[in-house]
C-alpha positions, -999 to +999 in steps of 0.1 A: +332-609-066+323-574-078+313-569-039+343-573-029+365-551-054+342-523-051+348-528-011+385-531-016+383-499-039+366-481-009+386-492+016+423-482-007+407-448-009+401-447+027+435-453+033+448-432+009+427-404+025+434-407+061+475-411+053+502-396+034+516-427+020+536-431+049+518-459+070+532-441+106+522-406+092+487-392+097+476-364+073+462-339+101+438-316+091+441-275+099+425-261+128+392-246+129+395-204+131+376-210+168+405-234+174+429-211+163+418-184+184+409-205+216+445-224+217+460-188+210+482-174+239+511-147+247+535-175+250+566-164+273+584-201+275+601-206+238+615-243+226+651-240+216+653-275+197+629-257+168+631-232+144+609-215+119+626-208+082+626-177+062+598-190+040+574-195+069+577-161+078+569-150+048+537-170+046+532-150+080+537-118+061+518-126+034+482-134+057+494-101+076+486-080+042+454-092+043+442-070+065+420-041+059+434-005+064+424+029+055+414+035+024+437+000+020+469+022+026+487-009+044+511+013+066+523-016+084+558-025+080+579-055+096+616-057+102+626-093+107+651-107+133+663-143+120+701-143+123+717-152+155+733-117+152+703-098+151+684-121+174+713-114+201+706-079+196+670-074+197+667-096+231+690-067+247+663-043+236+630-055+252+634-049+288+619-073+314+610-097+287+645-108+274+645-142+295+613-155+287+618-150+244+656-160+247+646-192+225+623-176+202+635-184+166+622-151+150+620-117+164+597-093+144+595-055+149+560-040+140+560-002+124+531+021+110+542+048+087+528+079+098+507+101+075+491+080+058+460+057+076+436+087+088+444+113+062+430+125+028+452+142+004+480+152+032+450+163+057+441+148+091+407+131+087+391+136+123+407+140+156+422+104+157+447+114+133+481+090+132+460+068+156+443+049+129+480+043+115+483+027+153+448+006+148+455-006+109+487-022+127+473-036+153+449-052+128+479-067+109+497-081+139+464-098+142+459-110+112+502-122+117+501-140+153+464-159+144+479-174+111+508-179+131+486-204+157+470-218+125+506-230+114+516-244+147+537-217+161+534-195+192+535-158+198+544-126+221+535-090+214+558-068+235+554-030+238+585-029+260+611-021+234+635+003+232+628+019+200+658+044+193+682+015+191+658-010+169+655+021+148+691+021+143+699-019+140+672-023+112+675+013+098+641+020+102+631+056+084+623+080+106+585+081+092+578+052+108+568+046+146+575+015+164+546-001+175+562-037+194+584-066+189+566-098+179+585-133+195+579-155+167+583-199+177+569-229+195+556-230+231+578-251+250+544-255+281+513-252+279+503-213+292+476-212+312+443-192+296+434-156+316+398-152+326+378-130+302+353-105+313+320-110+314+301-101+280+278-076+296+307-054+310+316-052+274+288-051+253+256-027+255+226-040+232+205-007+219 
């Protein structure tokens, strides 16, 4: 008899473990980071039946900050398109790419304020200068589009962008460059995956 309520203990935890309390809902388990960045693509085929909420960006954001910068200076700065105003905006101002994010959920505009990443006390560091502003954001809008995959949701980084006019929707300070507009939202097909190099044309062992 003890047998058997031990086994019926095991087996209830079981359960309990591989469901939510919900006997037609499977807890599913977060992907691996080489999952994340294997199922990772520039998605340019948005679904319009789903949307992504305020809050998620913000968890978004949150991974984004932490990034490393110079000397931890975090010049990155993100200006985000939610409303159906401002989404109807920014997807006049990235050129070629305006059909294929038309469903996207969340626009994001990228910035760097300049200055700061590659200078000590007001002086230029070495002869990559505002660059390294360029490369801390770059490193952020990493960090943002792989926790983005983590959390189910699909991305495009767009350097088309008219940058004048996004300056003047989102009254971005004139410190600031604009790096690209992020599409934010779920793939609606499956993109297909671009051949990589070969690790010798990239790599030299000394």
């Amino acid at each position: 008899m003890t047998k058997k309520i031990m086994f019926g203990a095991f087996m209830a935890l079981l359960m309990t473990s591989c469901y939510n309390g919900n006997s037609n809902d499977k807890v599913t388990s977060s992907p691996s980071f080489d999952e994340v960045l294997t199922s990772r693509r520039s998605v340019r085929n948005y679904d319009a039946s789903k949307k992504i909420t305020e809050a998620e960006v913000r968890d978004l954001i949150k991974a984004a900050q932490e990034a490393p910068s110079w000397a931890n200076q975090q010049p990155t700065k993100y200006y985000v398109a939610i409303s159906e105003e401002k989404l109807a905006a920014v997807q006049d101002m990235v050129g070629g790419n305006k059909e294929r994010i038309k469903n996207a959920p969340v626009l994001i505009v990228s910035t760097f304020e300049r200055g700061k990443s590659g200078f000590f006390q007001g002086n230029q560091t070495n002869e990559v200068g505002d660059g390294w502003g360029a490369y801390d954001n770059g490193l952020s809008n990493c960090y943002l589009i792989l926790k983005a995959r983590a959390m189910g949701f699909d991305t495009l980084i767009m350097g088309m962008r008219e940058a004048d006019k996004l300056r003047e929707l989102f009254a971005i300070p004139e410190g600031e460059t604009i790096m690209a507009v992020i599409a934010l939202g779920y793939r609606a097909e499956e993109p297909n995956r671009p051949e990589r190099k070969n690790l010798d044309e990239i790599v030299k062992f000394f």
